[in-house]
Backbone as CSV, one residue per row, in Angstrom:
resi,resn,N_x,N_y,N_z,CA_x,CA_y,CA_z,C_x,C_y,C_z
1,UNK,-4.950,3.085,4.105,-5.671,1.922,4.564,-5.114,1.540,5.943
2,UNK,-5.897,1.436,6.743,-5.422,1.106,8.227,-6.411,-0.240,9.461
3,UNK,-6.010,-0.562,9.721,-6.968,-1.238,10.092,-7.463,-0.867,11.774
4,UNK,-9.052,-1.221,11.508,-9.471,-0.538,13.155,-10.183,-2.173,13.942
5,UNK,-10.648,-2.940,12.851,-11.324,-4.243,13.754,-10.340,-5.213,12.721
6,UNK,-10.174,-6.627,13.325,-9.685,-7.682,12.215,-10.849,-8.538,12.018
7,UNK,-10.812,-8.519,11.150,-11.969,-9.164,10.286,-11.605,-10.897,10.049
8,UNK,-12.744,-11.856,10.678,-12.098,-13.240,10.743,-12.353,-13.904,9.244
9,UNK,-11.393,-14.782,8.671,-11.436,-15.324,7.805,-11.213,-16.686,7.987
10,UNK,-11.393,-18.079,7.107,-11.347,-19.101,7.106,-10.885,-19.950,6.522
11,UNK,-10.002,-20.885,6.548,-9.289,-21.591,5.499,-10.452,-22.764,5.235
12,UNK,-11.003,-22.981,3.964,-10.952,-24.404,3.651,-10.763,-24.357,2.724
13,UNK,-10.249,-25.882,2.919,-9.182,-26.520,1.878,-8.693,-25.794,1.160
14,UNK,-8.317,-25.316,-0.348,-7.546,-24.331,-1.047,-8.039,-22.812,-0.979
15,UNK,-9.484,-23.003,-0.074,-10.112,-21.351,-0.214,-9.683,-20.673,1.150
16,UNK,-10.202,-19.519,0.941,-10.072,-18.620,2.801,-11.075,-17.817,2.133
17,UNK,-12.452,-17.672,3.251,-13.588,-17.304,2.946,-13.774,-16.354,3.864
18,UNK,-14.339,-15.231,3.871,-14.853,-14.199,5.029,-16.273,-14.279,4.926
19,UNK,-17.156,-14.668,5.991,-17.866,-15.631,6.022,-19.742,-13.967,6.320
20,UNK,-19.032,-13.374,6.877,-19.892,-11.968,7.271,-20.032,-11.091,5.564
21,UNK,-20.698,-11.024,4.878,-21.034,-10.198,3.736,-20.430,-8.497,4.617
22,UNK,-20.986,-8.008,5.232,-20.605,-6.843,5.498,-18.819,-7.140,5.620
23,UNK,-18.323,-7.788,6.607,-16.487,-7.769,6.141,-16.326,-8.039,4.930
24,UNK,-16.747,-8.703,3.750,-16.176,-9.304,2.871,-16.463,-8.209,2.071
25,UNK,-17.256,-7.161,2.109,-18.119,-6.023,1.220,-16.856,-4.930,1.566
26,UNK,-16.769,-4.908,3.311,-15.413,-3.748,3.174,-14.287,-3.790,3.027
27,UNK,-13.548,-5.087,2.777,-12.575,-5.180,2.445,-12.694,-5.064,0.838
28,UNK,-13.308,-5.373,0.302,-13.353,-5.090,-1.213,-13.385,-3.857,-1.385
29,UNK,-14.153,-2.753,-0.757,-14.133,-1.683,-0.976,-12.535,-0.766,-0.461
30,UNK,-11.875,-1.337,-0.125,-10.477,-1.491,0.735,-9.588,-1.230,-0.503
31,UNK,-9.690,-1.918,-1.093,-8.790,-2.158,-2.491,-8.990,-3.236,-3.243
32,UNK,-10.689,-3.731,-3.488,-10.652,-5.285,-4.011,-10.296,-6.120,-3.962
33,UNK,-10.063,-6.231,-2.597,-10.152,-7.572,-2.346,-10.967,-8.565,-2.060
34,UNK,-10.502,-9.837,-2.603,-11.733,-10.684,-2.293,-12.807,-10.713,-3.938
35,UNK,-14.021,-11.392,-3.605,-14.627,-11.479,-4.439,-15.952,-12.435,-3.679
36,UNK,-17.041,-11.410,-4.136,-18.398,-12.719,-3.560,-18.589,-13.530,-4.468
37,UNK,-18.954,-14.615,-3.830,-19.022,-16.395,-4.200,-20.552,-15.859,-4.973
38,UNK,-20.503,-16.286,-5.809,-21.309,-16.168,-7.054,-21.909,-14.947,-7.274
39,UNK,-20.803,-14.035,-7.758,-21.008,-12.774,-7.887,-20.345,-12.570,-8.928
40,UNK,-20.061,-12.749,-10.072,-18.982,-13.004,-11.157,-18.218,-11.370,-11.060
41,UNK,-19.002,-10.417,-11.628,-18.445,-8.670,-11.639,-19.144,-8.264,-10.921
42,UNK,-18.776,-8.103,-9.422,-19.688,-7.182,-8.611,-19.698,-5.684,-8.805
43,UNK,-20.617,-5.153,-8.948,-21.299,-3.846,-9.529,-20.978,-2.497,-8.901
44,UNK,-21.058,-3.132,-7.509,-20.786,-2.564,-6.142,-19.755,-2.927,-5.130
45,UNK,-19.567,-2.124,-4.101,-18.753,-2.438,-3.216,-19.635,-3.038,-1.945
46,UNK,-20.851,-3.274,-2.016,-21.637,-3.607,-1.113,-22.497,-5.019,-1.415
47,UNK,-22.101,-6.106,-0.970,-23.430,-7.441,-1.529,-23.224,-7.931,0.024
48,UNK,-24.300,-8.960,-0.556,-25.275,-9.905,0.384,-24.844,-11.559,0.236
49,UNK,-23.208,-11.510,0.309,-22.774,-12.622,0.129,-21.769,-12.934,0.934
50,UNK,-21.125,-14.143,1.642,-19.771,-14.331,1.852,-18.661,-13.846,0.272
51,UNK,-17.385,-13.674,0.519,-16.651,-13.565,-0.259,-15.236,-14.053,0.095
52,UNK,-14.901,-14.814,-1.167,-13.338,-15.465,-1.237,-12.293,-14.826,-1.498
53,UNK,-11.316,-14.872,-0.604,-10.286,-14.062,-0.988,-8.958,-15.122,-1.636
54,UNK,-8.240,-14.668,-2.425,-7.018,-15.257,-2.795,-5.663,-15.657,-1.596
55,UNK,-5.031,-16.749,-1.692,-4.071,-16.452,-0.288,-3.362,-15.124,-0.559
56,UNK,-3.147,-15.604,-1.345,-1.952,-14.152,-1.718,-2.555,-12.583,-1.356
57,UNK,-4.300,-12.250,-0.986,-5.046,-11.062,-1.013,-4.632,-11.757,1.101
58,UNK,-5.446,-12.911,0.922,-5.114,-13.035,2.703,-4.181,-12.632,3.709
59,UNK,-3.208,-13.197,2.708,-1.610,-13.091,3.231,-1.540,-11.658,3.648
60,UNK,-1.756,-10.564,2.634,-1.335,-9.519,2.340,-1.962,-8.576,3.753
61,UNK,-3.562,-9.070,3.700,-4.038,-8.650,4.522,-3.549,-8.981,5.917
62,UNK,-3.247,-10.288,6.312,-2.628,-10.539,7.285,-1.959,-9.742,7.970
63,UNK,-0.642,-9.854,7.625,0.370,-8.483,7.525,0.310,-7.556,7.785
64,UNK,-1.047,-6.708,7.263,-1.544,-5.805,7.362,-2.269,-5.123,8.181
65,UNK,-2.767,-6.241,9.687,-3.566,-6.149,10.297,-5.190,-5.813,10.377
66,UNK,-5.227,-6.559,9.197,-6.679,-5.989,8.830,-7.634,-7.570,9.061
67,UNK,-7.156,-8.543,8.964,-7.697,-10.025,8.996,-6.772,-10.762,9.892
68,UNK,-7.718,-11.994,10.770,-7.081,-13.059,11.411,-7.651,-14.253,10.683
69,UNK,-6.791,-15.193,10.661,-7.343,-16.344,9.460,-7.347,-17.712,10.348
70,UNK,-8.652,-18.881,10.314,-8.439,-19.876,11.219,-8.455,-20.797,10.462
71,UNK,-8.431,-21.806,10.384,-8.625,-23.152,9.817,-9.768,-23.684,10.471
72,UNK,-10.426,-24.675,9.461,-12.032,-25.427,9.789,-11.564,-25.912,10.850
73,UNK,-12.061,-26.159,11.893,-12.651,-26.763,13.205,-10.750,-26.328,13.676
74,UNK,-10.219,-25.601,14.069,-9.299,-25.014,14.818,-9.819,-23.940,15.258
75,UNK,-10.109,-23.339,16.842,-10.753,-21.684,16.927,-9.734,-21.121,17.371
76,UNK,-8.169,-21.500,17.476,-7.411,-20.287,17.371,-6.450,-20.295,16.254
77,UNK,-6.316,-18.422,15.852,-6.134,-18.301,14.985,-4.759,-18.985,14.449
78,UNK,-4.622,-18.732,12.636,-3.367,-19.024,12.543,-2.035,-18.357,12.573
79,UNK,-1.210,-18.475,12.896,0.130,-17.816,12.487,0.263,-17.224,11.206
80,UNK,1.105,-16.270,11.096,1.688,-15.953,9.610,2.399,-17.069,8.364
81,UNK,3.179,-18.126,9.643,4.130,-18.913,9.144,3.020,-20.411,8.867
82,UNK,1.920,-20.410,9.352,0.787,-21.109,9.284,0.599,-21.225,8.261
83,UNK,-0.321,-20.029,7.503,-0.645,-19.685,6.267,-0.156,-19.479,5.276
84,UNK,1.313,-19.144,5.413,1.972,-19.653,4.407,2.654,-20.844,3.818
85,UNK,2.413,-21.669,4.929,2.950,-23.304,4.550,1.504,-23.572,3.581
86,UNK,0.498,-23.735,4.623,-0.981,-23.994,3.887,-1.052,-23.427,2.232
87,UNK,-0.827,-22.321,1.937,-0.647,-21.220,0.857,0.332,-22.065,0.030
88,UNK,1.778,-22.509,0.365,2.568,-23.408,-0.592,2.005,-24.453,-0.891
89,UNK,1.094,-25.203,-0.024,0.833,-26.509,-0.328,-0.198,-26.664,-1.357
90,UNK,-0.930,-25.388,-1.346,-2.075,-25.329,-2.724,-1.319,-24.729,-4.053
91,UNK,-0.183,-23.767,-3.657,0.410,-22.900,-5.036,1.668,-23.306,-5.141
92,UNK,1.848,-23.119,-6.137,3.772,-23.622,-7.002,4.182,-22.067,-6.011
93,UNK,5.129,-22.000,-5.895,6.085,-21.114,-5.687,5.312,-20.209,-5.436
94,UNK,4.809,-20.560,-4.104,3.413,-19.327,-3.384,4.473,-17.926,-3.079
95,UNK,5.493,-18.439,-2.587,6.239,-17.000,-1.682,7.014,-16.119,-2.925
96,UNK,7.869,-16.942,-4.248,7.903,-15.987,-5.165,6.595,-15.007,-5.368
97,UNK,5.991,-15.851,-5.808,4.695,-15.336,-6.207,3.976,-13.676,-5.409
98,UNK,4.009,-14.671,-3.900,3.520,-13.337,-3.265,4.333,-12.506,-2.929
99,UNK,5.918,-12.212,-3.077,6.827,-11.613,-3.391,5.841,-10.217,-4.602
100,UNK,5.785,-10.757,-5.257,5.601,-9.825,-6.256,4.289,-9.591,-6.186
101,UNK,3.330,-10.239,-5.566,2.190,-9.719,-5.199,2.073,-8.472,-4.099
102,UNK,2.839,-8.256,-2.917,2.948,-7.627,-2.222,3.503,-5.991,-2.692
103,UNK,4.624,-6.551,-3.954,5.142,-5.294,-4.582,4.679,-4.297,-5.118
104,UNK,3.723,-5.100,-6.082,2.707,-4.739,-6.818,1.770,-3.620,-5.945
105,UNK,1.356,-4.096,-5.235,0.085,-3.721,-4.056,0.844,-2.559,-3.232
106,UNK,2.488,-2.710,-3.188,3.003,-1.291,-2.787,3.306,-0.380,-3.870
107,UNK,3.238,-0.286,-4.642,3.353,0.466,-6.106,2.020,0.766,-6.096
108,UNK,0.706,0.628,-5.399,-0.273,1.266,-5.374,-1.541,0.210,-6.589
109,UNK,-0.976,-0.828,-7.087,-1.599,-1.340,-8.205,-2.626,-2.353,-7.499
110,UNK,-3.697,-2.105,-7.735,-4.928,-3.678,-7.675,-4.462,-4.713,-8.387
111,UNK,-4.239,-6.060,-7.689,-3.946,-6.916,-8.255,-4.588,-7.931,-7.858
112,UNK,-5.305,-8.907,-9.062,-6.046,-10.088,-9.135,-5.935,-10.863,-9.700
113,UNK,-6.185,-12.214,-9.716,-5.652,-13.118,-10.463,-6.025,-13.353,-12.144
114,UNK,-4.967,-14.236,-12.247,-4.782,-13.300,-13.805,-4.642,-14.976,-14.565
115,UNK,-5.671,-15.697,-14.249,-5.954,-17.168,-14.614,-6.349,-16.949,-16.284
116,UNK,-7.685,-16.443,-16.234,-8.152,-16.353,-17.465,-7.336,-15.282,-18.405
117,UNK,-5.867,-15.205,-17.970,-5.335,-14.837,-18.972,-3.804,-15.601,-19.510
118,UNK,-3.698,-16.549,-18.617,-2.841,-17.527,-18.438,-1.598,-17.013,-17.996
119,UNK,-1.988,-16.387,-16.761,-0.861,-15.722,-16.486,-0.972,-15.655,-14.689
120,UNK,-0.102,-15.314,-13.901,-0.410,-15.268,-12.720,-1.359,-14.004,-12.321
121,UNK,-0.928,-12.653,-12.136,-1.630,-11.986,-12.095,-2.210,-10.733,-12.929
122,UNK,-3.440,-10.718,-12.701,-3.392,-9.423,-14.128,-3.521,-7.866,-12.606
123,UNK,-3.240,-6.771,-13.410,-2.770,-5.883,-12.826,-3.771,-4.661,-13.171
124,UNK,-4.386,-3.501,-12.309,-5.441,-2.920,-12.840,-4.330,-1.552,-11.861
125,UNK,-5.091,-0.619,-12.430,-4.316,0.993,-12.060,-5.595,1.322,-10.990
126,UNK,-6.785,1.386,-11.183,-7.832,1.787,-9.906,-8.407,0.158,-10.153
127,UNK,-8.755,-0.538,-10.550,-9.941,-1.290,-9.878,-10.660,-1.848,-10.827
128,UNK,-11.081,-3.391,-10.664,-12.178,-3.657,-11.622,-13.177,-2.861,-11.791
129,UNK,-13.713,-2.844,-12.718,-15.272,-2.367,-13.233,-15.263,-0.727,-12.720
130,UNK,-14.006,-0.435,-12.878,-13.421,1.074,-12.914,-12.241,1.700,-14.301
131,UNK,-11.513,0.653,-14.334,-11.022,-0.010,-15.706,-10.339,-0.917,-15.772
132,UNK,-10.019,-1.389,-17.058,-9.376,-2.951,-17.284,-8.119,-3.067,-16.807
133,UNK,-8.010,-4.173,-17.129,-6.264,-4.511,-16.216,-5.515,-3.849,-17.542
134,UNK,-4.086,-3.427,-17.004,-3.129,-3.366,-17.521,-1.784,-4.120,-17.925
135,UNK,-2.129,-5.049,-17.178,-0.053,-5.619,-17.383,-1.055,-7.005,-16.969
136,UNK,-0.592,-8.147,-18.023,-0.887,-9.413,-16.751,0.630,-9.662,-16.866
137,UNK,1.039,-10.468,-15.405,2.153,-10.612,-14.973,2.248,-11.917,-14.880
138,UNK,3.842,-12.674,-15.294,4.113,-14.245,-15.425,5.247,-13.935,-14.599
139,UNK,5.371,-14.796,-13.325,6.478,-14.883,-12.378,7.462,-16.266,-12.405
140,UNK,8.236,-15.378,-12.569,9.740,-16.590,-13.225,10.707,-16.419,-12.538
141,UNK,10.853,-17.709,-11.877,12.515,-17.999,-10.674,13.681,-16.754,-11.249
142,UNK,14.777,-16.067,-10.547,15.610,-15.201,-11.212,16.712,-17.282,-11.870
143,UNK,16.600,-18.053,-11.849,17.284,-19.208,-12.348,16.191,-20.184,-13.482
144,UNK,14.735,-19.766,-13.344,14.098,-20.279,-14.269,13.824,-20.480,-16.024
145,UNK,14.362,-21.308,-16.480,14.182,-20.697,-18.338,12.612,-20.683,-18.715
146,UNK,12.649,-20.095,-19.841,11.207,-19.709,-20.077,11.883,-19.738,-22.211
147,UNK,10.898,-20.370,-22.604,11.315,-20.325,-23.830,10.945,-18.924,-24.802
148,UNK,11.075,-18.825,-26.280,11.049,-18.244,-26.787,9.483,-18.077,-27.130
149,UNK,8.976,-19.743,-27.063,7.848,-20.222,-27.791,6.911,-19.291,-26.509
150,UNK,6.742,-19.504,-25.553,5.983,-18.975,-23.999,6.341,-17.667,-24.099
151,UNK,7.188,-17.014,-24.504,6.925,-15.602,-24.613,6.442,-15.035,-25.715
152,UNK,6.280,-15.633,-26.777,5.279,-15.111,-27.944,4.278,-15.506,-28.026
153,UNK,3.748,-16.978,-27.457,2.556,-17.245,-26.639,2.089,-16.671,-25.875
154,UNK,2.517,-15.735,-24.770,2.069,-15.048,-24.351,1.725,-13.280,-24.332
155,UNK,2.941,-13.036,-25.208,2.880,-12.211,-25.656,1.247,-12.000,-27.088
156,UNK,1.323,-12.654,-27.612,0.503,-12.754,-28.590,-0.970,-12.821,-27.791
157,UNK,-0.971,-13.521,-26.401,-2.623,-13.244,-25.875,-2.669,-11.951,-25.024
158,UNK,-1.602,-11.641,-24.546,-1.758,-10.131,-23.806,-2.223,-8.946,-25.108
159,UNK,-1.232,-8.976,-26.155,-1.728,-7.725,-27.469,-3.318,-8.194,-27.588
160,UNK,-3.636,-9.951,-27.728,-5.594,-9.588,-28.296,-6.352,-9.394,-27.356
161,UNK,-5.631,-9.489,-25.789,-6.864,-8.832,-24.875,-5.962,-7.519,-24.130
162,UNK,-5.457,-6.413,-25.404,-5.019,-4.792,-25.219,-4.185,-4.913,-23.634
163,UNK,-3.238,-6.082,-23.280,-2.841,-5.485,-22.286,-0.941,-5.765,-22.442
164,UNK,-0.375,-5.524,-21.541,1.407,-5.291,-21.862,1.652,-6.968,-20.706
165,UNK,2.481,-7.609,-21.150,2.883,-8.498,-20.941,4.058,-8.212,-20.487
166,UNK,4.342,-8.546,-18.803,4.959,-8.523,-17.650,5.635,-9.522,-17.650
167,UNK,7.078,-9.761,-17.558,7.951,-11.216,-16.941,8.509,-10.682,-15.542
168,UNK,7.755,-11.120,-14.392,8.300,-10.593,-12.867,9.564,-11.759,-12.192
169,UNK,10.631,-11.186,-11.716,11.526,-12.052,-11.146,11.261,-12.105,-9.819
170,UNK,11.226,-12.651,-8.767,11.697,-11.869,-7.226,13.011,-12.140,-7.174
171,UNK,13.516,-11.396,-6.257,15.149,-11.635,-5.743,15.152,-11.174,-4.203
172,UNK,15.907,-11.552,-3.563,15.731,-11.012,-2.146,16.052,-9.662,-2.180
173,UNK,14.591,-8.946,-1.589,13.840,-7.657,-1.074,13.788,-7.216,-2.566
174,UNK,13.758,-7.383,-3.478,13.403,-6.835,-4.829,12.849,-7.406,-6.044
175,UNK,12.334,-6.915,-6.777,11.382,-7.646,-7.986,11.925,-6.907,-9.187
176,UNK,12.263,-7.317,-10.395,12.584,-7.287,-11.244,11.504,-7.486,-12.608
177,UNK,11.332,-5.999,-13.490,9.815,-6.460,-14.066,10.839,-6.208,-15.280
178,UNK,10.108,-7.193,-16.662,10.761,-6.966,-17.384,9.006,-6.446,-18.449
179,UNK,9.193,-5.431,-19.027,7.787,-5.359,-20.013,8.299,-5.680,-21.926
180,UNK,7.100,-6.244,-22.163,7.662,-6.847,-23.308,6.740,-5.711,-24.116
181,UNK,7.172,-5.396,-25.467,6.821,-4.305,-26.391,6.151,-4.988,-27.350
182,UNK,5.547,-5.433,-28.399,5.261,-5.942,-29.519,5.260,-5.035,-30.644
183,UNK,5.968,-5.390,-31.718,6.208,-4.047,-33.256,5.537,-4.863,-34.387
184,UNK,4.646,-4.017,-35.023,4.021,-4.354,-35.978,5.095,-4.965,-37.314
185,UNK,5.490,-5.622,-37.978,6.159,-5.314,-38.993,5.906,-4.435,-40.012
């Protein structure tokens, strides 16, 4: 993946929108990123919509040189250090978070958010609507407790929707995955 044009994106308020259907169509086809605004499972890598990306997909892209990101009524762009203040101010512990979002995404894995599974992110090997996620991932301070009750809570909804339940740490320059097993009695 390399980038040849940067593709402009937009902050409002908690969203960042790529506002051109054709950018928002090739960056999805990129590695899924993004998602068109009322497109629930897009079918294709090609629609006729703006599409929202996650900060954490923005960020990434950022970085990446593939997107410049502005804020409503600002026309020059933002900084790196911009978007990630903006990015904390909507998410708990945006930079853990995208710590392990970034990791993920270098380990080669599609990663999307992983809400409807009560978890931060769920984790796919190629791609939505190519096959299902594999791991959803819960990101926990390396100083954070997490009870017994929240890991069999969660454990117990990852086994009824067939996927492996992830506890991700960050630590400086490294991530720490712990995978949880479940045994029948």
């Amino acid at each position: 993946m390399t980038p040849t044009q940067k593709i402009p994106a937009q902050i409002i308020e908690n969203k960042v929108v790529v506002w051109k259907p054709a950018d928002g169509s090739s960056l999805y086809a990129k590695g899924f990123f993004g998602k068109p605004l009322g497109i629930r499972k897009p079918k294709t890598a090609e629609f006729d919509r703006p599409s929202q990306l996650s900060f954490f997909e923005a960020l990434y892209l950022l970085r990446k040189g593939f997107l410049v990101i502005y804020q409503e009524e600002i026309s020059k762009p933002l900084s790196e250090k911009a978007v990630v203040e903006i990015a904390e101010y909507h998410h708990a512990s945006f930079s853990q978070k995208y710590q392990v979002y970034e990791d993920l995404r270098a380990r080669g894995f599609v990663v999307r958010p992983g809400l409807k599974f009560g978890a931060d992110f769920a984790v796919y090997r190629q791609g939505p609507g190519i096959d299902h996620s594999v791991f959803i991932i819960q990101v926990v301070a390396n100083s954070q407790e997490i009870s017994a009750i929240e890991v069999v809570r969660a454990g117990r909804l990852a086994t009824s929707v067939r996927k492996r339940f992830v506890l991700a740490t960050p630590r400086k320059g490294k991530t720490q995955y712990f995978v949880f097993s479940w045994m029948k009695p």
